[in-house]
LOKOLKE-202209 format. One record per residue: residue in one letter; x, y, z of N, C-alpha, C in turn. Coordinates in steps of 0.02 Angstrom, whole numbers, plus 32768, in hexadecimal, padded with zeros to 4 digits. Layout:
<recs>
+------+------+------+------+-------+-------+-------+------+------+------+
! seti ! n_px ! n_py ! n_pz ! ca_px ! ca_py ! ca_pz ! c_px ! c_py ! c_pz !
+------+------+------+------+-------+-------+-------+------+------+------+
!    A !    X !    Y !    Z !     X !     Y !     Z !    X !    Y !    Z !
...
+------+------+------+------+-------+-------+-------+------+------+------+
</recs>
This chain:
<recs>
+------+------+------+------+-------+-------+-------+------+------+------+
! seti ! n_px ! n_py ! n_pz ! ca_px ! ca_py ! ca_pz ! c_px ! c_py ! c_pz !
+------+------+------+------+-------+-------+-------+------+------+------+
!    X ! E341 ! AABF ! 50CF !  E322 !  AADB !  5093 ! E325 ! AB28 ! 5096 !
!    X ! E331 ! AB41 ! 505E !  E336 !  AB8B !  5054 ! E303 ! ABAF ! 503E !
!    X ! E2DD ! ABF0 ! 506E !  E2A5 !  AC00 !  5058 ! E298 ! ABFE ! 5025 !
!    X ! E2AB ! AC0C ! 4FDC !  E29C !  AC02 !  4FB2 ! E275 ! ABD5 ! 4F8A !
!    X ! E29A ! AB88 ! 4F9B !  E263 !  AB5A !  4FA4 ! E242 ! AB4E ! 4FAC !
!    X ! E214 ! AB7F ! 4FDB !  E1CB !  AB6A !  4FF5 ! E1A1 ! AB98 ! 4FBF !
!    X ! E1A0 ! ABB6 ! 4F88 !  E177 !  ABD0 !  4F69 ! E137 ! AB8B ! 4F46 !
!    X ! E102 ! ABA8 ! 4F31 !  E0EC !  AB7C !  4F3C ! E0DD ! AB86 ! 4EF3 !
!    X ! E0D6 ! AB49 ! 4EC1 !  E0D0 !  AB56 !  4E80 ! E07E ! AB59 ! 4E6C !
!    X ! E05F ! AB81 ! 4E2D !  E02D !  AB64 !  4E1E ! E010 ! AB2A ! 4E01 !
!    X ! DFDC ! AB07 ! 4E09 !  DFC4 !  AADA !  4DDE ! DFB9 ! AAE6 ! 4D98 !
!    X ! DFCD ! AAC0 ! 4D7A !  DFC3 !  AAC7 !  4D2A ! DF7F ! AA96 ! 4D11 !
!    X ! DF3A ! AAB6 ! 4CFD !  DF12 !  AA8F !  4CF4 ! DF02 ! AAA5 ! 4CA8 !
!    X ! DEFD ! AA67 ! 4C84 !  DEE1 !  AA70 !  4C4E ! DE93 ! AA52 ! 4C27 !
!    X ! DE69 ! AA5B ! 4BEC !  DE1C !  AA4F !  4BF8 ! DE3C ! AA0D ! 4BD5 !
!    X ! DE10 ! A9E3 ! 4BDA !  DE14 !  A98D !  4BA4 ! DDFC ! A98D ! 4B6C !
!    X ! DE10 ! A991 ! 4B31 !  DE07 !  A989 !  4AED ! DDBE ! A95D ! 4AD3 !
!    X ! DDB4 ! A929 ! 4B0C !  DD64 !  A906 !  4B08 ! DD44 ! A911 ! 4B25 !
!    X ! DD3A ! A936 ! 4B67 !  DCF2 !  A941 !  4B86 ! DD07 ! A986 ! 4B97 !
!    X ! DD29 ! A9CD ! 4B9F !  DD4C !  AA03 !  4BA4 ! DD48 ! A9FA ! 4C01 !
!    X ! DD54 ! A9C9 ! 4C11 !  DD4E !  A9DE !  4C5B ! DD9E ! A9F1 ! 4C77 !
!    X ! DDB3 ! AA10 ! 4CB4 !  DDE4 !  AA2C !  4CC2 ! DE06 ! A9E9 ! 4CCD !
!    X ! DE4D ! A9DA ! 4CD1 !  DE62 !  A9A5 !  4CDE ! DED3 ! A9BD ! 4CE1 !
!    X ! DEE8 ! A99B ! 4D12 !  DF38 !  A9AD !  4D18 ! DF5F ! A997 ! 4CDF !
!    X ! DF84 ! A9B0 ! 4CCB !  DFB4 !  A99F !  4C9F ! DFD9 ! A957 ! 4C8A !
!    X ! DFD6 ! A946 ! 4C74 !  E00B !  A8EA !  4C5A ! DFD4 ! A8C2 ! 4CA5 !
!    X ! DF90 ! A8D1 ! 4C97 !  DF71 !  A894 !  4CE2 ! DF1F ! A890 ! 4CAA !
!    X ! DF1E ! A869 ! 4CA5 !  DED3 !  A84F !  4C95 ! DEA6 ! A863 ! 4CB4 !
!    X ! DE72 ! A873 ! 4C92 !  DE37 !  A8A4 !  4C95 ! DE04 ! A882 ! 4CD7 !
!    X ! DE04 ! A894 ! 4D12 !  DDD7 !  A870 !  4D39 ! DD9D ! A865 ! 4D1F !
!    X ! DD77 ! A895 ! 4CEE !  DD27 !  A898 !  4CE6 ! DD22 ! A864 ! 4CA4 !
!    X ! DD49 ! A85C ! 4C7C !  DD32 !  A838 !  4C2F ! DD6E ! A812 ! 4C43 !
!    X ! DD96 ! A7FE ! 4C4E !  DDE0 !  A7C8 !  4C64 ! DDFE ! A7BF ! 4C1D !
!    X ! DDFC ! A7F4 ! 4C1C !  DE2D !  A7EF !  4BC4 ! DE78 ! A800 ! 4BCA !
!    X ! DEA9 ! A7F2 ! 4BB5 !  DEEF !  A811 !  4BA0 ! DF16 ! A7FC ! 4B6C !
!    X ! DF23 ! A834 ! 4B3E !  DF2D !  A830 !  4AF7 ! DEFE ! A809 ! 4ACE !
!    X ! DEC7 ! A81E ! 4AD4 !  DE8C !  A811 !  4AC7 ! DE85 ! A7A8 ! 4ABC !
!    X ! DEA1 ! A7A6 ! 4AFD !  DE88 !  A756 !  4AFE ! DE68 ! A759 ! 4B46 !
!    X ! DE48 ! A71F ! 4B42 !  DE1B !  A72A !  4B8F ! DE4B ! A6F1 ! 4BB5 !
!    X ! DE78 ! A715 ! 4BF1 !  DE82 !  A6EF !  4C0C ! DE6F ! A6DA ! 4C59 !
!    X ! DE33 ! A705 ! 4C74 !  DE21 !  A6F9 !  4CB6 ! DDE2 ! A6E6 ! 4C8F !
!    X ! DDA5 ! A6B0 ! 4CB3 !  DD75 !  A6A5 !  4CA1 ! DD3A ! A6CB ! 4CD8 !
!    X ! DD07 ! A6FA ! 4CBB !  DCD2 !  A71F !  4CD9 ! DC9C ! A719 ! 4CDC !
!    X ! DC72 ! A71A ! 4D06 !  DC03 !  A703 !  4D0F ! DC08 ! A74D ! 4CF5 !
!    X ! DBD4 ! A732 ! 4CAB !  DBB7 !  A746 !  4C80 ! DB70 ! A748 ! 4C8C !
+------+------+------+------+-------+-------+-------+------+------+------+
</recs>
């Protein structure tokens, strides 16, 4: 590998459209389990 390679990229975080909590890009919202506003992880409420 060529030094170059090893740069290290930033995280891209964006807030969630239903509860504004921080959450990664194209990954379902750990705190409200929403993506594209369908709930697909189920959460204790």
């Amino acid at each position: 590998m060529r030094k170059s390679q090893h740069k290290v990229a930033p995280i891209n975080v964006s807030s969630c459209p239903q509860c504004g909590e921080a959450k990664l890009h194209h990954r379902a919202c750990p705190s409200c389990g929403t993506y594209k506003d369908r709930t697909v992880i189920e959460t204790e409420a």
